[in-house]
C-alpha positions in Angstrom: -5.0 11.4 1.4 -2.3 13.2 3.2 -3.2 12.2 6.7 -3.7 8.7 6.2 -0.6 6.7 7.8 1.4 4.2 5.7 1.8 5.8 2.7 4.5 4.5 0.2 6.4 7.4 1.3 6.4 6.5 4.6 7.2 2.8 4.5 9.6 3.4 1.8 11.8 6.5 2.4 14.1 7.5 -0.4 13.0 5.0 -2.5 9.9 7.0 -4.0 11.9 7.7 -7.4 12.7 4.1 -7.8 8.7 3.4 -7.5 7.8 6.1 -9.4 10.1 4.6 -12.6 8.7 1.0 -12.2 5.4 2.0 -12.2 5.9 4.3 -15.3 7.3 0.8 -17.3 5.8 -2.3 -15.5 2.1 -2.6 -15.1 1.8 -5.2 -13.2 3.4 -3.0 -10.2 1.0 0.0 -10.7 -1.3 -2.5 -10.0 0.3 -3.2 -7.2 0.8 0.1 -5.8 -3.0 0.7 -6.6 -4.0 -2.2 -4.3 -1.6 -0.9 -1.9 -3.4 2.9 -2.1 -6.7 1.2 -2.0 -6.3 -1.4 0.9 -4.6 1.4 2.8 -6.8 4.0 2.4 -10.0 0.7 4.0 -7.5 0.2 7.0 -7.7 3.9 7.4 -11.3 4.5 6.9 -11.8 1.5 9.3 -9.4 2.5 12.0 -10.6 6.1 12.0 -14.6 4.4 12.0 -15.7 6.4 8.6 -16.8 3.2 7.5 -16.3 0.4 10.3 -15.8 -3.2 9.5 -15.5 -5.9 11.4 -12.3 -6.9 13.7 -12.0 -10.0 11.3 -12.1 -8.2 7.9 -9.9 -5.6 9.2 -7.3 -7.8 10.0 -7.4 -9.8 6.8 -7.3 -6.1 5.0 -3.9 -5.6 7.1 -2.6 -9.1 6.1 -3.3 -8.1 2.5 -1.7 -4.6 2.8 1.6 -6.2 4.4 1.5 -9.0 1.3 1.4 -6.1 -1.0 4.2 -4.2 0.3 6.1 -7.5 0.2 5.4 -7.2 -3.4 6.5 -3.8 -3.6 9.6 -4.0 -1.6 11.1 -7.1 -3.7 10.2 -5.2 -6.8 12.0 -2.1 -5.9 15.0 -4.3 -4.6 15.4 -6.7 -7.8 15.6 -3.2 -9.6 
């Protein structure tokens, strides 16, 4: 989704080509990234009230989301 906020784009500016190649040769990290996509896209749905959650599970979906890009950001820093 375009308009959903925290895209890899977004919290990784100029480093979408460096993504884009791990995920093509590890596939652990496109798991990663799908997790990331997926979470995201719960926070959004949740935030926006498509599909509203509780105040609890939302926040433990944001804790996950900020563990996987963590993940991702170390990845795409050790290269």
């Amino acid at each position: 989704m375009s308009n959903t906020p925290h895209t890899l784009g977004e919290e990784f500016p100029g480093k979408l080509d460096a993504i884009h190649a791990l995920k093509a040769r590890d596939t652990g990290f496109a798991r990663i990234l799908e997790e990331y996509d997926d979470v995201n896209e719960q926070i959004h749905k949740a935030e926006t009230h498509i599909e509203p959650v509780s105040q609890e599970h939302e926040a433990t979906l944001r804790k996950r989301r900020l563990m996987l890009k963590d993940a991702i950001a170390g990845a795409v820093t050790a290269g």
